[in-house]
C-alpha positions as CSV (number, residue, x, y, z in Angstrom):
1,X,-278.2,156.6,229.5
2,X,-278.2,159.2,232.5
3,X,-275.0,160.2,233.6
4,X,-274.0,159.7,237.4
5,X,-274.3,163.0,239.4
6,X,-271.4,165.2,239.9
7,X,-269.3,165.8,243.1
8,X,-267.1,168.2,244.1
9,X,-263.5,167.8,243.4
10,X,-262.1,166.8,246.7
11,X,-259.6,169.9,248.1
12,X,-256.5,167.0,248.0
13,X,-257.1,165.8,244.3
14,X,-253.8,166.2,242.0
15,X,-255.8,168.0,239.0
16,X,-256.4,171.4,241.4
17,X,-252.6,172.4,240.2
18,X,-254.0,172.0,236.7
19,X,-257.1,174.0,237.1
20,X,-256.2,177.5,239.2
21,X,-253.9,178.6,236.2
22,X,-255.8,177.2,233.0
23,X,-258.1,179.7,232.7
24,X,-255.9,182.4,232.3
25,X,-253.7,180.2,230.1
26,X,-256.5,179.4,227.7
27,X,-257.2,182.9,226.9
28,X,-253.6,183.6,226.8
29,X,-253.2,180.9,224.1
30,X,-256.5,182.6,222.6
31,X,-255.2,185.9,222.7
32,X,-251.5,184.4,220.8
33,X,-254.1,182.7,217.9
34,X,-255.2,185.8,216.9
35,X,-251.9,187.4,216.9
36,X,-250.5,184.3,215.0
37,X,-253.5,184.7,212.3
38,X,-252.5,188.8,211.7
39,X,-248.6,187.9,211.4
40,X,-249.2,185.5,209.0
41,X,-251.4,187.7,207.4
42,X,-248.5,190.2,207.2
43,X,-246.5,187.4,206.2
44,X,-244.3,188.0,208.9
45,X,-242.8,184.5,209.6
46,X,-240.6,182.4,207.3
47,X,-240.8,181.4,204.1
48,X,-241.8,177.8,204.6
49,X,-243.4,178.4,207.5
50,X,-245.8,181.1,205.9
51,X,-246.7,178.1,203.3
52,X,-247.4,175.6,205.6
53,X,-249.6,177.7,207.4
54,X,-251.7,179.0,204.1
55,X,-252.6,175.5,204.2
56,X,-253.2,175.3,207.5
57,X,-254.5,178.5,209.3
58,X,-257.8,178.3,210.9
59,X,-259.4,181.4,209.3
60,X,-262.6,181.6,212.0
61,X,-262.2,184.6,214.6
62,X,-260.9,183.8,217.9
63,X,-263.3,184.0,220.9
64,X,-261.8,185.1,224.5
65,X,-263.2,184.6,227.2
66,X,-263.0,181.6,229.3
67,X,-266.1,180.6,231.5
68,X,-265.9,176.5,231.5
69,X,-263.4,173.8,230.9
70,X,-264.3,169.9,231.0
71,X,-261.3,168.0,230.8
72,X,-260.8,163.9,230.3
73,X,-259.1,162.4,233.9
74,X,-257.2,159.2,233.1
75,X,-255.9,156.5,235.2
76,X,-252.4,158.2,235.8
77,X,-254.2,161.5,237.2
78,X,-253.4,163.1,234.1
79,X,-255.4,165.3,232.4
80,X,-256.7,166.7,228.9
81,X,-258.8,169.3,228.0
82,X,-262.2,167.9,226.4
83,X,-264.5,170.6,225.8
84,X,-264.5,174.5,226.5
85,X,-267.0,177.0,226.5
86,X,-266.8,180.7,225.9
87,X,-268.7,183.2,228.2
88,X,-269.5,185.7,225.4
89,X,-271.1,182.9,223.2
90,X,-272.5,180.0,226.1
91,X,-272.9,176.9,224.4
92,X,-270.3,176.8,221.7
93,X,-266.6,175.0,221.7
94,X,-263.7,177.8,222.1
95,X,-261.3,178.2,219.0
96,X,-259.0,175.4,220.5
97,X,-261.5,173.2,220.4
98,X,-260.6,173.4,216.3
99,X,-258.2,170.0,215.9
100,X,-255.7,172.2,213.8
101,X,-254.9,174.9,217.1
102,X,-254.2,171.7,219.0
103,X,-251.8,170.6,216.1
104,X,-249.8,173.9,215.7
105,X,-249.2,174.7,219.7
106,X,-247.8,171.3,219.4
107,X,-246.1,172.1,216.0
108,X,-242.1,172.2,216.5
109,X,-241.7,175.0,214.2
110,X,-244.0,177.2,216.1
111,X,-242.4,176.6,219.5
112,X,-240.5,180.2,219.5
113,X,-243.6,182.0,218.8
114,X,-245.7,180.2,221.6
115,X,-243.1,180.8,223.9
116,X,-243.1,184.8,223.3
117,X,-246.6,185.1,223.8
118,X,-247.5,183.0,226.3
119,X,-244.4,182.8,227.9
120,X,-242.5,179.1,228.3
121,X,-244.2,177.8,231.6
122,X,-248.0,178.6,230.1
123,X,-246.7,176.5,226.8
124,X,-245.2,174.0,228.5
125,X,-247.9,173.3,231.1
126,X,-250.7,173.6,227.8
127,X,-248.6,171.4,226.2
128,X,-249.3,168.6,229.1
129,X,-253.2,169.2,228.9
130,X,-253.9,170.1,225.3
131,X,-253.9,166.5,223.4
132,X,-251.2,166.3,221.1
133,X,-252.6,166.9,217.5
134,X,-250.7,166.5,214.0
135,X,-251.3,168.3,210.9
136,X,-251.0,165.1,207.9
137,X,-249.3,167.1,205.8
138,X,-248.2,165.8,202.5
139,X,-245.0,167.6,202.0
140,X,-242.2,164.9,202.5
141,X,-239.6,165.2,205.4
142,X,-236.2,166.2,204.9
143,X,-234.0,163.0,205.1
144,X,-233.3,161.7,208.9
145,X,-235.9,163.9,209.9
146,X,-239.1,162.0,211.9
147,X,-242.6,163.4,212.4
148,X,-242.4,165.0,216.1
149,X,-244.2,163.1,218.6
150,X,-244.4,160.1,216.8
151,X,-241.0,158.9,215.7
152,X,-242.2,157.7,212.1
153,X,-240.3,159.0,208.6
154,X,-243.8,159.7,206.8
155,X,-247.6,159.0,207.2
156,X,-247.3,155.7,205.7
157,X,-245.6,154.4,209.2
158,X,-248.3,155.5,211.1
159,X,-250.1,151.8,210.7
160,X,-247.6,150.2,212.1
161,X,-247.7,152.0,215.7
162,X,-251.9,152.6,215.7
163,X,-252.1,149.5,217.2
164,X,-250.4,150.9,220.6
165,X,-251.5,154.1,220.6
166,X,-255.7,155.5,219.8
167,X,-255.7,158.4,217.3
168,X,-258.7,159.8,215.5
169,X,-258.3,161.9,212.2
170,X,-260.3,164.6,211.9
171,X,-261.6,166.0,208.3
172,X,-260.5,170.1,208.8
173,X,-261.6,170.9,205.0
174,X,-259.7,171.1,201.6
175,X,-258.4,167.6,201.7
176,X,-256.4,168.1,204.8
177,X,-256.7,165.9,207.8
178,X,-255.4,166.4,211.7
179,X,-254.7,163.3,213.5
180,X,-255.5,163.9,217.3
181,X,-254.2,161.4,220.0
182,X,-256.8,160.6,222.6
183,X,-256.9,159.8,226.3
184,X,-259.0,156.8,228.0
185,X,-260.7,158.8,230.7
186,X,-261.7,157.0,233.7
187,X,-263.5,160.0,234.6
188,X,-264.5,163.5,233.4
189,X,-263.8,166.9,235.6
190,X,-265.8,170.3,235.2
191,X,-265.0,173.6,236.1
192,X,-265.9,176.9,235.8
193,X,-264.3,180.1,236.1
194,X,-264.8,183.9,236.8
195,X,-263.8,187.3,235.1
196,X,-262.9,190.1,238.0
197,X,-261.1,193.0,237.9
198,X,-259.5,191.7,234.5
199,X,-258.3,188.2,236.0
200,X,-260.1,184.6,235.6
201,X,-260.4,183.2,238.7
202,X,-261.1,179.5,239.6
203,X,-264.4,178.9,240.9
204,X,-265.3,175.3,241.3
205,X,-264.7,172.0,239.8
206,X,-267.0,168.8,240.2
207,X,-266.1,165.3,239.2
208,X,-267.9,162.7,237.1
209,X,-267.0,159.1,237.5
């Protein structure tokens, strides 16, 4: 089925406050996977952290540039990043497009070392666009504790809120599974972005409805 033709994003839309800093905060959180990868390497983070993550860790190399985002528009006017493409290899997903990236900026235990490197307004404001993601990790919680984000005790709960909420689980290899929450778009928005003088810069953005 042909997809309607795109228009540009009217100058007044709510999503233009969204889209002038992305770019840069993208390769920002790019720039922070890599260094995540080498300290873990090092085995510079805690002890239980260190384990998680040798379960966990994406081991593919981390593009950086930045040259288009599509995100998901849904009836609220919020948004969600959908699909990325890197200028120095057109045509392929970015890094975060890899469920488990989406999982660990959202991952509690991480928040400290998000925050140093991209500093807290770029991880709060990716936190808003990136879909919230969960690593369904078999370890058991501590007692009280809940899985962030979802308010359940253990993976066995999660049946009883699906039927509220639309999550797809994604295979990432070696048994494990990420369980992604996704939007309803009502419409899809595209933009694309510049490198100059060692800045991305906004370009355009067109809507699809």
């Amino acid at each position: 089925m042909p997809q309607p033709p795109a228009s540009r994003l009217p100058d007044d839309h709510p999503a233009w406050k969204y889209l002038r800093p992305l770019g840069h905060e993208l390769s920002r959180w790019l720039a922070a996977m890599t260094a995540l990868q080498a300290r873990w390497r090092k085995g510079r983070q805690p002890e239980v952290l260190t384990a998680f993550l040798a379960r966990w860790m994406p081991q593919t190399t981390v593009a950086r540039d930045v040259t288009e985002i599509r995100l998901a528009l849904d009836a609220d006017g919020g948004v969600s990043l959908s699909h990325t493409i890197a200028g120095a290899d057109a045509g392929n997903d970015l890094a975060f497009s890899h469920p488990t990236w989406q999982a660990l900026l959202h991952l509690p235990a991480l928040r400290d070392f998000w925050t140093a490197e991209l500093r807290a307004s770029h991880h709060a404001h990716l936190l808003q666009v990136i879909p919230h993601a969960w690593c369904m990790d078999p370890t058991p919680l501590p007692p009280g504790s809940v899985i962030a984000g979802l308010g359940i005790t253990s993976w066995d709960g999660l049946e009883r809120i699906e039927s509220a909420r639309r999550f797809t689980r994604h295979p990432v290899g070696e048994g494990n599974t990420v369980l992604v929450a996704n939007p309803v778009p009502v419409a899809f928005i595209h933009a694309s972005y510049t490198h100059r003088d060692g800045q991305i810069i906004l370009q355009d953005a067109h809507l699809n409805t």
